[in-house]
SEMI-568602 format. One record per residue (C-alpha): residue in one letter; x, y, z; chain. Coordinates in pm, whole numbers. Example, Ala and Ser with C-alpha at 12.3 -4.5 7.8 and 13.67 -1.06 7.14 Angstrom:
2
+-----+--------+--------+--------+-------+
: res :      u :      v :      w : chain :
+-----+--------+--------+--------+-------+
:   a :   1230 :   -450 :    780 :     A :
:   s :   1367 :   -106 :    714 :     A :
+-----+--------+--------+--------+-------+
***
This chain:
210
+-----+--------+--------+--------+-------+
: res :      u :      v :      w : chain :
+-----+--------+--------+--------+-------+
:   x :  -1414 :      0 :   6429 :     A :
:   x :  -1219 :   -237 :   6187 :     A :
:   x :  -1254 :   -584 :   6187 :     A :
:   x :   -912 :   -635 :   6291 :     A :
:   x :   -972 :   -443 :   6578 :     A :
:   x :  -1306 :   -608 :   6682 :     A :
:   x :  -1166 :  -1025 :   6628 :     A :
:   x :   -908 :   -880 :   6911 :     A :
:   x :  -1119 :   -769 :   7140 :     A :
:   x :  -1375 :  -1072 :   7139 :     A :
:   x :  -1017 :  -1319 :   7213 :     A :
:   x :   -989 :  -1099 :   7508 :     A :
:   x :  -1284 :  -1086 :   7616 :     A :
:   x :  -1288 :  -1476 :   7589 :     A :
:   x :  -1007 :  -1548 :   7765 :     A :
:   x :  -1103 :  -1321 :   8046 :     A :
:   x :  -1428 :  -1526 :   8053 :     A :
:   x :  -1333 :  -1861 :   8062 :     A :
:   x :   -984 :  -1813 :   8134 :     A :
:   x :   -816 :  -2101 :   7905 :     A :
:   x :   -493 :  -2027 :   7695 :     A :
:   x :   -681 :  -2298 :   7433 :     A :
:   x :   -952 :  -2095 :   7416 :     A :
:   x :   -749 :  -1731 :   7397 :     A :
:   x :   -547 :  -1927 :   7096 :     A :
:   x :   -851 :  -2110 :   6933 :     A :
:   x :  -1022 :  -1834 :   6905 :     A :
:   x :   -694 :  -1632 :   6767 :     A :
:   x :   -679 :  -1863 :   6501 :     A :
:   x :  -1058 :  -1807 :   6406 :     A :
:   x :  -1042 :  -1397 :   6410 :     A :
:   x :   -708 :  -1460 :   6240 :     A :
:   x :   -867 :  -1644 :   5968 :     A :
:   x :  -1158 :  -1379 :   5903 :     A :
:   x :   -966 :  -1124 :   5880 :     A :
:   x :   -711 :  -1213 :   5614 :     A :
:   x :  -1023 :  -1356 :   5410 :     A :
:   x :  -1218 :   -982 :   5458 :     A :
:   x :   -874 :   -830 :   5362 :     A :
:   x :   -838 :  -1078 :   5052 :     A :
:   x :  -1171 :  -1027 :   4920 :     A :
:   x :  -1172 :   -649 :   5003 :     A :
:   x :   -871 :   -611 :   4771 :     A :
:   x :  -1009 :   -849 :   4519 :     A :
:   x :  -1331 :   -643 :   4478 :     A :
:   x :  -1105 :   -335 :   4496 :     A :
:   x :   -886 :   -459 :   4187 :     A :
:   x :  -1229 :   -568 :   3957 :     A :
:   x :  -1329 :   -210 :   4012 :     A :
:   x :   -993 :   -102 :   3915 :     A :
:   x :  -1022 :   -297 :   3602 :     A :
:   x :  -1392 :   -200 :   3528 :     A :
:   x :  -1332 :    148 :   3527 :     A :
:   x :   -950 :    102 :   3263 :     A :
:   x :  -1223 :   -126 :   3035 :     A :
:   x :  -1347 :    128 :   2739 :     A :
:   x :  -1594 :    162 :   2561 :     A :
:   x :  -1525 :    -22 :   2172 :     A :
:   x :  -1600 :    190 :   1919 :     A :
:   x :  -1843 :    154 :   1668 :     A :
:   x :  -1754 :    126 :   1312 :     A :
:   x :  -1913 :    462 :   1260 :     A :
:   x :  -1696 :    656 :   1516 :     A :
:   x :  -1349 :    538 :   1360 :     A :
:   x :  -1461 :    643 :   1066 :     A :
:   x :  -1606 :   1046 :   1178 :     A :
:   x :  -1282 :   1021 :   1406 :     A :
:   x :  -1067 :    992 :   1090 :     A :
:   x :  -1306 :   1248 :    888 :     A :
:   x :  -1303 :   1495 :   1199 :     A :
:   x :   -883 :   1537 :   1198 :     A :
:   x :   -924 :   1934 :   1048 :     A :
:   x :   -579 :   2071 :    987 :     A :
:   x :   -584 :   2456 :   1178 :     A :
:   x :   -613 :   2751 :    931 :     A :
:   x :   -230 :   2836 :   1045 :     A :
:   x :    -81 :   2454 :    888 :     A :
:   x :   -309 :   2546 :    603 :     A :
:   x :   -163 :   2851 :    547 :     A :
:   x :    196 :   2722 :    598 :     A :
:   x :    170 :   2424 :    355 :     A :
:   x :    -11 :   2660 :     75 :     A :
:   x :    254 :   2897 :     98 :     A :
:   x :    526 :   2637 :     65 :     A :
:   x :    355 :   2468 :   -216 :     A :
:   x :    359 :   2785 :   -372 :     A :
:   x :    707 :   2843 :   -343 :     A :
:   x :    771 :   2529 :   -472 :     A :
:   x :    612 :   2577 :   -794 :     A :
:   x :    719 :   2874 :   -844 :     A :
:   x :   1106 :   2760 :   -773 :     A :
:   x :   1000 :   2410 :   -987 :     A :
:   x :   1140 :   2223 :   -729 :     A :
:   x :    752 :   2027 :   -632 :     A :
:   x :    851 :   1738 :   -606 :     A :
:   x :    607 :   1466 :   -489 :     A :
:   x :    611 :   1448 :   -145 :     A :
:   x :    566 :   1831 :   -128 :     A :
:   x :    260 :   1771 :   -359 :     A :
:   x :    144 :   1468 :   -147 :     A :
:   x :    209 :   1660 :    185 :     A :
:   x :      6 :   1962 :     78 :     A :
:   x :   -313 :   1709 :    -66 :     A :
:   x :   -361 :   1542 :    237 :     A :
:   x :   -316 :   1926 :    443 :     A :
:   x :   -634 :   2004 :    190 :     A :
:   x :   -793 :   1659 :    254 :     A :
:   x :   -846 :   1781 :    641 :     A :
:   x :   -932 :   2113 :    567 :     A :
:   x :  -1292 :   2218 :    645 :     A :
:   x :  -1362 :   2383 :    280 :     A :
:   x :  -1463 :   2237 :     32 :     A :
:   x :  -1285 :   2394 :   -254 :     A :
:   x :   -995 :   2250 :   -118 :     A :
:   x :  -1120 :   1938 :    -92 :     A :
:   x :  -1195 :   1969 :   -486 :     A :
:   x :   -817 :   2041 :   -528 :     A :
:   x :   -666 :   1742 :   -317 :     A :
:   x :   -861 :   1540 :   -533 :     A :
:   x :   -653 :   1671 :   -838 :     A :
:   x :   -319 :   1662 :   -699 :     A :
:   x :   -381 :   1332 :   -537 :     A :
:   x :   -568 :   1232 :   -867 :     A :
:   x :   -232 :   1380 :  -1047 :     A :
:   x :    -38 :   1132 :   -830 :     A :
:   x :   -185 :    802 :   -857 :     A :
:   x :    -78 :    837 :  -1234 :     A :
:   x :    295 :   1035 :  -1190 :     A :
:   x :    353 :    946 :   -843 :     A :
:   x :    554 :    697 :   -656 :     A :
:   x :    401 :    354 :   -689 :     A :
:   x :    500 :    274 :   -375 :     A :
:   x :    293 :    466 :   -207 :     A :
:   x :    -39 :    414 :   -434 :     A :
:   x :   -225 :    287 :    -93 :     A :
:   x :   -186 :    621 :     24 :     A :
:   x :   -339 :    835 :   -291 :     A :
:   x :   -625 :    610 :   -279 :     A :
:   x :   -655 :    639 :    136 :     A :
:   x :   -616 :    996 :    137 :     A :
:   x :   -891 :    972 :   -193 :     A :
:   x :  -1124 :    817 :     11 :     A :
:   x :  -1144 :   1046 :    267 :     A :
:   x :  -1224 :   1329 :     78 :     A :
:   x :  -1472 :   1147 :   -165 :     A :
:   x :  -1641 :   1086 :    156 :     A :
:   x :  -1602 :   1446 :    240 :     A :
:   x :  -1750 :   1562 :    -93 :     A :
:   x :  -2088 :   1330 :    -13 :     A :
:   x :  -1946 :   1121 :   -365 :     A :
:   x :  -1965 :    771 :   -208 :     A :
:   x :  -1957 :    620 :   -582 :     A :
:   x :  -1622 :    765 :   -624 :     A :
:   x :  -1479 :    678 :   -244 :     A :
:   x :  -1641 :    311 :   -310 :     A :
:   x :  -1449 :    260 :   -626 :     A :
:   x :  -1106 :    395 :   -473 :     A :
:   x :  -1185 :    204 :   -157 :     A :
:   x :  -1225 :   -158 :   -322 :     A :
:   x :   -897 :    -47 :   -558 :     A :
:   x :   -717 :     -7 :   -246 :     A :
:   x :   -905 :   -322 :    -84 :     A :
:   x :   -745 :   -536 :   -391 :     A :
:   x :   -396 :   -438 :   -243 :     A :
:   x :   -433 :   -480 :    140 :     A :
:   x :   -745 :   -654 :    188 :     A :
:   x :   -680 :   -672 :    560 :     A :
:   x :   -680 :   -293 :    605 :     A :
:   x :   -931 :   -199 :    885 :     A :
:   x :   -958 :    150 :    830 :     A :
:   x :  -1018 :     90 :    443 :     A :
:   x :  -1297 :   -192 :    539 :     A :
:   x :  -1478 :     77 :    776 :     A :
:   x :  -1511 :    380 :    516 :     A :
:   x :  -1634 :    159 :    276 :     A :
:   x :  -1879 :     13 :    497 :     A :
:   x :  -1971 :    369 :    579 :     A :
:   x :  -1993 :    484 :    219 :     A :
:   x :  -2222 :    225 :    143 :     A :
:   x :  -2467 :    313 :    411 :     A :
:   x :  -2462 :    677 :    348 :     A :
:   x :  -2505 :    577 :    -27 :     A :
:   x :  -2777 :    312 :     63 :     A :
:   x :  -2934 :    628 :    317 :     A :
:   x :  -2910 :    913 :     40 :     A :
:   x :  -3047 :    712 :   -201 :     A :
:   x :  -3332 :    609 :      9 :     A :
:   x :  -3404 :    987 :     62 :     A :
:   x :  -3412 :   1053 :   -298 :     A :
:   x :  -3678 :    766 :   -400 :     A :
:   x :  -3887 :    927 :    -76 :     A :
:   x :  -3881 :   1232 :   -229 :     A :
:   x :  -3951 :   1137 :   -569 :     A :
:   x :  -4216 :    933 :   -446 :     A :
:   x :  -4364 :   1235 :   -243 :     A :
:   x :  -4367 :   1447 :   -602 :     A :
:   x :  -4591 :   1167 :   -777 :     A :
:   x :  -4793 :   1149 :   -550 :     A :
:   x :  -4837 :   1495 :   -480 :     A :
:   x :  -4895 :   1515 :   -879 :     A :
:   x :  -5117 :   1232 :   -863 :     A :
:   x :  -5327 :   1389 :   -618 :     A :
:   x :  -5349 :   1746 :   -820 :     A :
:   x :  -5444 :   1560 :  -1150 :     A :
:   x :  -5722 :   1397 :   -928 :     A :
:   x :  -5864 :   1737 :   -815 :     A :
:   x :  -5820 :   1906 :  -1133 :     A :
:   x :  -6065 :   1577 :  -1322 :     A :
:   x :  -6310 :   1591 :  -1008 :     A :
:   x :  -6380 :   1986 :  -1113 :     A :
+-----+--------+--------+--------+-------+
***
């Protein structure tokens, strides 16, 4: 039974009790009043839930960054760009957006021999390319740097490209993640090379106890 439905009732029920038009209206007024508060609120909690569930979830620094690293190119737009490179060099007609289009197809492929050649195109570029669009050699360097596990290299292109557009959010969070995966990976290497002298230390010790 709605609420509506009950406030009605109970004025009828009151008026046939004590059989007073003031009453019948006074109490009117009062199941009048709760109801358009329940249907108020109802609809106010209904709209926060509304909102809760369009709120998402912010991203942290480290998923921007493996979204960018996770955009693969499919082995067909490989194979399409490749060929078209091809053709271009052959007809001498690569000009450098075909060469820039075809290093950042590498950049997202999933090999890593082609990640070694966007490198040298894109390398090739930042020296005989358009200046204008410097930014994006070193952005596109960056990525595959990161890629390659050479976070020296993507930190040195990354605060190049920093010096330009200092603002750039997406520069600012690989080079925050190249520094913790350099800071991690060289962490792992002084573990290890600690594990090795000691491991030595303890054989030298069991060879002079004999």
């Amino acid at each position: 039974m709605s609420l509506f439905l009950f406030s009605f009732l109970t004025i009828i029920a009151a008026a046939a009790e004590y059989n007073d038009i003031l009453i019948f209206f006074f109490f009117f007024l009062i199941s009048d009043a709760i109801y358009s508060f329940s249907t108020f609120f109802i609809s106010k909690k209904s709209e926060l839930k509304f909102f809760q569930k369009k709120k998402t979830k912010t991203k942290t620094m480290e998923e921007r960054v493996e979204a960018m690293l996770d955009s693969n190119v499919t082995n067909s737009e490989l194979k399409l760009h490749t060929e078209k490179f091809n053709q271009a060099m052959r007809d001498g007609k690569c000009d450098v957006d075909t060469k820039f289009q075809y290093a950042v197809t590498l950049s997202r492929s999933r090999i890593s021999a082609d990640h070694h050649r966007a490198i040298t195109l894109l390398e090739d570029l930042c020296v005989s390319g358009d200046p204008e669009a410097f930014r994006d050699y070193l952005f596109y360097l960056i990525i595959v740097n990161i890629k390659l596990h050479d976070y020296v290299r993507a930190l040195e292109c990354a605060k190049k490209f920093l010096e330009i557009e200092p603002s750039n959010r997406q520069v600012q969070d690989l080079k925050t993640y190249a520094e913790k995966k350099r800071f991690n990976t060289g962490m792992k290497g002084l573990a290890i090379v600690g594990g090795v002298a000691l491991a030595a230390g303890a054989l030298v010790m069991a060879f002079k106890n004999k």
